[in-house]
N, C-alpha and C positions, 0 to 999 in steps of 0.2 A: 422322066423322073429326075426330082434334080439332088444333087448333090448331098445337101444335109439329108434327105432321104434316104440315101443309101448309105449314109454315116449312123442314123440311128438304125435302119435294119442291122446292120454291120454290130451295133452294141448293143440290142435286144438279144439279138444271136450267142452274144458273150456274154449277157448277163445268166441266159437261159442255160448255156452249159454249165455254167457255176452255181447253179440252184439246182441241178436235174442229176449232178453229178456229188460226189464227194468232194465239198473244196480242199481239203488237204491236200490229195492227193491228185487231182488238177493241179493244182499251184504244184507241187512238189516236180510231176513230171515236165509241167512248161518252165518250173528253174530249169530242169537237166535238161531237155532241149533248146534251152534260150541261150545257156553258158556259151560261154567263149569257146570251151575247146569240144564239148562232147559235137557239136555241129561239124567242127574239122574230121573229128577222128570217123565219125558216122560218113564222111566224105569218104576219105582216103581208103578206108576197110570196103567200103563197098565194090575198090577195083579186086578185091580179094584179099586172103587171109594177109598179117605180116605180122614179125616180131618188132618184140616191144621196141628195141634200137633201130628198127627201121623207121614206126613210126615216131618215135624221138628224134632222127635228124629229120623226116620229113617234114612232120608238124613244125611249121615256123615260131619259135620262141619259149617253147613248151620246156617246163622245165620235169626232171624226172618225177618229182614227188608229183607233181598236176597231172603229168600225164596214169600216175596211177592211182589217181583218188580218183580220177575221170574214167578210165577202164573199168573201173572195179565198182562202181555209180551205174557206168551202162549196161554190167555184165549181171547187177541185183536186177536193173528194171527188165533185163529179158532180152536188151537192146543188140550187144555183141557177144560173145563167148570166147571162153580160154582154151586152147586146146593145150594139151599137153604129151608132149612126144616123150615116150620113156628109151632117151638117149644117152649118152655121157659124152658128152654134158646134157643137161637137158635140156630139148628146145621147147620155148613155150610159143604160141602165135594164138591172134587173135580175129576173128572174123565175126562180119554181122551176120545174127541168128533170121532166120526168113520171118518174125516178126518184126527187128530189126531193120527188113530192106524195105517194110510199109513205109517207115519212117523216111529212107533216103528220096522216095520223089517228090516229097513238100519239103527234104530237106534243100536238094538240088535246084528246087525250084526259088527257093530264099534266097540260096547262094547268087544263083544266077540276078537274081533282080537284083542281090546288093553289088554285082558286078559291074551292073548295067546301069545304077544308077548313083555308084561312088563318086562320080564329076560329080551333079548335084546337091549331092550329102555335104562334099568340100565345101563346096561355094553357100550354102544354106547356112553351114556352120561357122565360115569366114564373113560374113553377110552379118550373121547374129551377133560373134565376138568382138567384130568392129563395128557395132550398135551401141553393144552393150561397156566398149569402150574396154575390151579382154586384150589378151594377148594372143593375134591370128595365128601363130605359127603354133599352138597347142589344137588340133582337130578333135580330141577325144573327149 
């Protein structure tokens, strides 16, 4: 089977979820799992619960307001939840809901191939900037 072959199976496939489906809210859910941070934090919650200052220094570059538009994005879709300790002070922490953990092994599984395949991505996008006559030392 050659290649354009499984590139248009591959987008018959995608066009049929978007017709079979609600596209708003398709598109809605794959923004929140495409985003930059909700992938991270669906990462890091699923070694178990943490509070919110745990995952603010964890997450790399996260700033406070993103990391709580981005909690509170995952915690409407069903994705994570808030518990809340009635302490003094009060503690709040957050964990992925077991719908939530469906998401983490396609989410684990992205991660890992963008792990695996970051050399390439560099050089694909240093390849293309000095093509296109850009400036290499920008990757993003």
């Amino acid at each position: 089977m050659s290649h354009q072959t499984e590139a248009d199976r591959a987008l018959r496939s995608l066009g049929r979820a978007c017709l079979e489906h609600d596209p708003d809210v398709l598109r809605s859910v794959l923004d929140r799992v495409g985003d930059k941070w909700s992938l991270i934090l669906i990462g890091l919650l699923d070694k178990g619960p943490m509070r919110f200052t745990e995952l603010l220094r964890t997450a790399p570059g996260i700033s406070r307001r993103m990391l709580t538009l981005t909690l509170r994005g995952l915690e409407r879709d069903g994705l994570v939840k808030r518990l809340i300790y009635p302490e003094i002070p009060p503690r709040v922490e957050y964990e992925v809901t077991p719908f939530g953990r469906t998401l983490s092994e396609p989410v684990l599984a992205l991660t890992r191939w963008a792990a695996d395949n970051q050399d390439a991505i560099r050089a694909n996008r240093r390849a293309f900037d000095q093509a296109a006559g850009l400036d290499v030392d920008d990757l993003d």
